[in-house]
N, C-alpha and C positions, 0 to 999 in steps of 0.2 A: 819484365812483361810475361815471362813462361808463370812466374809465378800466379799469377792473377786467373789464370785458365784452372791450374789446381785446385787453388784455396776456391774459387767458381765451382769444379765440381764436387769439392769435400763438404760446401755447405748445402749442395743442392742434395746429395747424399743423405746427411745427416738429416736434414727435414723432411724427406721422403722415408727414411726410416723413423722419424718421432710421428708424422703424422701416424703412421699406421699401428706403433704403440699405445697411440692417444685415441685413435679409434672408438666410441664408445655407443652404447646404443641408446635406448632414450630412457632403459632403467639405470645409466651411470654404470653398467657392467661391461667388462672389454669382451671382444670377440671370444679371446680365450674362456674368459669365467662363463660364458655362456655355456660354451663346449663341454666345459667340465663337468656345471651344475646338468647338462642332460645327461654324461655319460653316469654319471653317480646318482640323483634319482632313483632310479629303477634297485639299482643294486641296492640303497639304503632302505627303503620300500622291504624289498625282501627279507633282509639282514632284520630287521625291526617288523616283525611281524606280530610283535607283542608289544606295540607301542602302547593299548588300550588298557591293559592288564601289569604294568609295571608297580604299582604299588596300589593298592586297593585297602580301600576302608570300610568298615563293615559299618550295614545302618540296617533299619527295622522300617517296616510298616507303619505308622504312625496314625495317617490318617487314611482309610482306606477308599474314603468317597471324594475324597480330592480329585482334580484331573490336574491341579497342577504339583509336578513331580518332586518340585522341591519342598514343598507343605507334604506330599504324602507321604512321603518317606523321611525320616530323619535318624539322627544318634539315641542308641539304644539306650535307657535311663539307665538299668540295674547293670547291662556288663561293662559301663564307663565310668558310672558313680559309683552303686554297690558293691558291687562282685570284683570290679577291674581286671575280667577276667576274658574280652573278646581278642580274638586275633586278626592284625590287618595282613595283606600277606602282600611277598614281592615281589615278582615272578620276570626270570631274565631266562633266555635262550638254557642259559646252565643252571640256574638253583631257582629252588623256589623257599620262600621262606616264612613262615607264620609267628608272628612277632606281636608278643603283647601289648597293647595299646598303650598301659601304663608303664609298663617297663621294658625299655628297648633293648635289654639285655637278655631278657626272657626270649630266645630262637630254636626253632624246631626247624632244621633245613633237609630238605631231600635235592639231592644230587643228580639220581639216576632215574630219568623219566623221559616220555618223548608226548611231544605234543603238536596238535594240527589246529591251525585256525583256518575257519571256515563261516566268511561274512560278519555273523555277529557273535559265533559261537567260538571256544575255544575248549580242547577236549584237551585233558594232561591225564596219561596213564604212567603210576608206578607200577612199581612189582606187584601192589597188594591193593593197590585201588584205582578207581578213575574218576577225575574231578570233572566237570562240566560247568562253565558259564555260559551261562546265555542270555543275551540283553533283553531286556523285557520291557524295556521304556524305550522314547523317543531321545531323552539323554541317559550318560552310557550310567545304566543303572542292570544290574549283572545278578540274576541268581543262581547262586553256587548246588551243585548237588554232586553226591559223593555215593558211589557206585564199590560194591566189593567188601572187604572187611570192614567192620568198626575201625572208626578212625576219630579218637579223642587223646587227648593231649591236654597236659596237665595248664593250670593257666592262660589256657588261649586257646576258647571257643571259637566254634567255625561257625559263623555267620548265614544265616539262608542267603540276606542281598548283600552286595555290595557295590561301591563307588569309588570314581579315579578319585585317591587321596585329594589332587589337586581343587576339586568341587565340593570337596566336604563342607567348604563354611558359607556355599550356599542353601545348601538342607536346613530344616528347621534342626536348632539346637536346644534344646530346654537344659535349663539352670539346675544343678548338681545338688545347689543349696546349703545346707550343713554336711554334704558329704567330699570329699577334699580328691574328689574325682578329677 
């Protein structure tokens, strides 16, 4: 009989400790995952402050009486067919990097730079110049301007606009044709 009063309160235990494991809210996330996801938010927020500008594609003006942004703008003919000479670029906390469209081995990286983003702008100064995007459409459609020395580089032109890689094959694209762009 002593037994019965134990194994009594080791199950009432045990289910008072799984209920409160099992806990969950009505997104299916437990107490804890809640906790976490708000203490980290903020700090990822910060940490990624270049979430908008991680890899950028370069595109042109296209149509310029369009209002809708995807017809007005699109990939450039001559520096993705012709020339295969524009640069998209990648831009992380540490490097930034200008990489040939056509060929991903073609990289120009700078290292040493500091940069402030501010709403829709993002200002990057090296030692010798300073880049500036600034969104100019309602989607993130960014034109670049470059402040301080000439700044050209061989095979991989810098673009006036550009766009999150990810949206590029919403833009108008026009057909390369005979050329093996």
């Amino acid at each position: 009989m002593k037994l019965y009063p134990t194994v009594l309160m080791l199950v009432l235990s045990l289910s008072v400790v799984s209920c409160h494991q099992e806990k969950k809210d009505v997104k299916g996330k437990t107490d804890y995952a809640d906790t976490m996801m708000t203490k980290t938010k903020p700090e990822l927020a910060a940490i990624d402050s270049l979430k908008h500008f991680h890899t950028l594609y370069p595109i042109d003006i296209l149509k310029p009486e369009s209002k809708d942004v995807f017809k007005k703008y699109g990939i450039e003919f001559s520096g993705i067919c012709y020339n295969c000479d524009l640069a998209e670029l990648k831009i992380t906390k540490d490097l930034i990097q200008f990489v040939n469209v056509c060929d991903s081995n073609e990289v120009y990286q700078v290292k040493k730079f500091n940069y402030a983003v501010n709403d829709s702008i993002l200002h990057v100064k090296t030692e010798h110049n300073e880049f500036i995007f600034q969104k100019v459409e309602k989607e993130p459609v960014f034109e670049l301007k470059i402040t301080g020395e000439p700044f050209i580089l061989k095979n991989k032109r810098i673009a006036k606009f550009y766009t999150q890689k990810a949206l590029i094959e919403q833009f108008e694209v026009h057909d390369c044709g005979d050329f093996q762009g």
